[in-house]
C-alpha positions in Angstrom: 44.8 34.9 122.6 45.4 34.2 119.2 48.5 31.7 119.7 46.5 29.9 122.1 43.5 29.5 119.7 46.1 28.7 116.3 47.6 25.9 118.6 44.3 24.2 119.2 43.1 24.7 115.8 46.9 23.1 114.6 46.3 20.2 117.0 42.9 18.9 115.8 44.2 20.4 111.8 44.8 17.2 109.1 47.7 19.7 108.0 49.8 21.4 109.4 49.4 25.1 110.6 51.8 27.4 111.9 52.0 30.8 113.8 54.3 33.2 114.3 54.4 36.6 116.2 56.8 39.3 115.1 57.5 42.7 115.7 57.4 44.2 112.1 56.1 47.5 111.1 54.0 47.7 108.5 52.6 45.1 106.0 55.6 44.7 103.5 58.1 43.5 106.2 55.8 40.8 107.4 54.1 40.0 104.5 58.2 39.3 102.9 58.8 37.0 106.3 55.6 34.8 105.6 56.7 34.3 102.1 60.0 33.5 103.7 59.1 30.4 106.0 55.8 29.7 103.4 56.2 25.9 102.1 53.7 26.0 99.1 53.6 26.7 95.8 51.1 29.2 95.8 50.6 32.2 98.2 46.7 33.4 99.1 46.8 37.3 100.8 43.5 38.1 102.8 43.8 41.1 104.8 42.9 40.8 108.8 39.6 43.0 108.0 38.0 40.5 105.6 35.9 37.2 105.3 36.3 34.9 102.9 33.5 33.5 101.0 33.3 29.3 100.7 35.8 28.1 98.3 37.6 30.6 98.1 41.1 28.7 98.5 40.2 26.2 95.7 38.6 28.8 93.6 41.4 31.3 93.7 44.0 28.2 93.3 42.3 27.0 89.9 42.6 30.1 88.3 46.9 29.7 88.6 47.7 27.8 85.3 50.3 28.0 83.0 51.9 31.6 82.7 49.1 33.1 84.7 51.5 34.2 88.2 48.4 36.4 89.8 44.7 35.8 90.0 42.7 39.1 91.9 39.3 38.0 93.4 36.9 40.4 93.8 36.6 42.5 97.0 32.9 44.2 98.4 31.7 45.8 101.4 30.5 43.0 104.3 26.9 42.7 103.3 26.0 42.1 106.8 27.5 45.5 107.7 25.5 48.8 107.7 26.9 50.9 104.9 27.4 54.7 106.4 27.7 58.2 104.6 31.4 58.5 105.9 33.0 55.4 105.9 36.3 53.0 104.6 36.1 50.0 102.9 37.4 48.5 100.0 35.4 48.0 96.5 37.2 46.0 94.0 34.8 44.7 91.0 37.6 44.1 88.2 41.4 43.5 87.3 44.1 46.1 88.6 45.2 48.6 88.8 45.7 49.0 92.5 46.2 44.6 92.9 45.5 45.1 96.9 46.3 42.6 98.9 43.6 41.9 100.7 42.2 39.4 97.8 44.8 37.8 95.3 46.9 34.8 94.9 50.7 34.5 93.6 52.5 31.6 91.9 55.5 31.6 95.0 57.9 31.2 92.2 57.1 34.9 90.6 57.4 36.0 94.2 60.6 34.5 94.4 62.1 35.5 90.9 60.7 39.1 91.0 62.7 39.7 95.1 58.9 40.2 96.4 57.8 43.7 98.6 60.2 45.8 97.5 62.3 47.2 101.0 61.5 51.0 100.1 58.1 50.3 101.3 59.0 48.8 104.4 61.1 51.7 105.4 57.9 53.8 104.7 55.7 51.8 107.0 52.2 52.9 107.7 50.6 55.0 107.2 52.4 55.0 103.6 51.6 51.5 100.8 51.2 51.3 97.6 53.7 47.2 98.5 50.9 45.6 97.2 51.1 47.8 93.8 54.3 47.4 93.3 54.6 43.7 93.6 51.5 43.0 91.4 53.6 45.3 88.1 56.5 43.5 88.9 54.8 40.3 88.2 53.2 41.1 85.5 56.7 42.8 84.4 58.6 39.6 84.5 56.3 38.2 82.2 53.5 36.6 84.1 50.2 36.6 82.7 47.1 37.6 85.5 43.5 36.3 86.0 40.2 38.2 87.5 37.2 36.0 89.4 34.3 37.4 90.6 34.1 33.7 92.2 37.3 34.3 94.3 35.0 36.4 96.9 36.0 38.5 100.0 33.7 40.8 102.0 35.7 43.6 103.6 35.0 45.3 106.6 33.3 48.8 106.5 34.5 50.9 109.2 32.7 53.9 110.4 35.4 57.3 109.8 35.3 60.6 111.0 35.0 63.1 108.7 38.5 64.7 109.0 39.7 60.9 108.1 37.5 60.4 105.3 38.5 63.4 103.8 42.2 62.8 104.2 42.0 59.3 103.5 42.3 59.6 99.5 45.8 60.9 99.6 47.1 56.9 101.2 
């Protein structure tokens, strides 16, 4: 139901939301159509497995001035989640490499000069990524400085694994 429940949250929103369901595989494909129909100026990623902490917009917004194109936040288990032996989550306490999506914010106008998620990614589709890499160097390639917050806080989800997936899991 989640049209249903974006519509109601648009109606009673003081600006506007929008929602759209597509058929895309893989995170690069859709992740290049919202940056197509996006309005603003700056772009927030947030992966479907994650919570924001408060402020985490305004926070993550600040951080984009002047040359600075890419602000990572930092990225910790769910504290309200029990940690296990064999498990996935993701842990991200400083800058880079890896600049995963699931925490970081873009100037749109080094999205737009740099051609975004490269297409050889999308042909990939999952269980293949490394979009999220990519984009980040390209960024940073064209000239655009980058920022690190410990302020600009996500909790991700830890999922319980099997152990033939936990082992395998390294080689994504």
């Amino acid at each position: 139901d989640t049209g249903e429940m974006v519509r109601g949250l648009a109606a009673s929103a003081d600006f506007p939301i929008y929602y759209y369901k597509t058929g895309f595989r893989g995170p690069a494909e859709s992740r290049n159509f919202a940056l197509e129909v996006c309005r603003g100026e700056v772009v927030a990623f947030i992966d479907s497995d994650c919570v924001a902490t408060p402020g985490w917009i305004e926070k993550g917004v600040a951080l984009l001035q002047g040359a600075t194109g890419l602000v990572q936040g930092k990225t910790v288990p769910n504290p309200a989640q029990k940690r296990r032996v064999l498990e996935k989550t993701v842990n991200v306490t400083e800058e880079g490499p890896r600049y995963e999506t699931c925490n970081i914010f873009y100037l749109k106008e080094a999205l737009d000069k740099v051609g975004r998620f490269s297409p050889e990614y999308i042909a990939f589709g999952y269980p293949y990524f490394g979009e999220d890499i990519d984009l980040a160097w390209k960024v940073k390639g064209a000239g655009y400085g980058s920022a690190f917050s410990e302020e600009v806080l996500v909790y991700h989800h830890v999922f319980e694994v099997s152990f033939w997936r936990w082992l395998t899991e390294p080689r994504n």
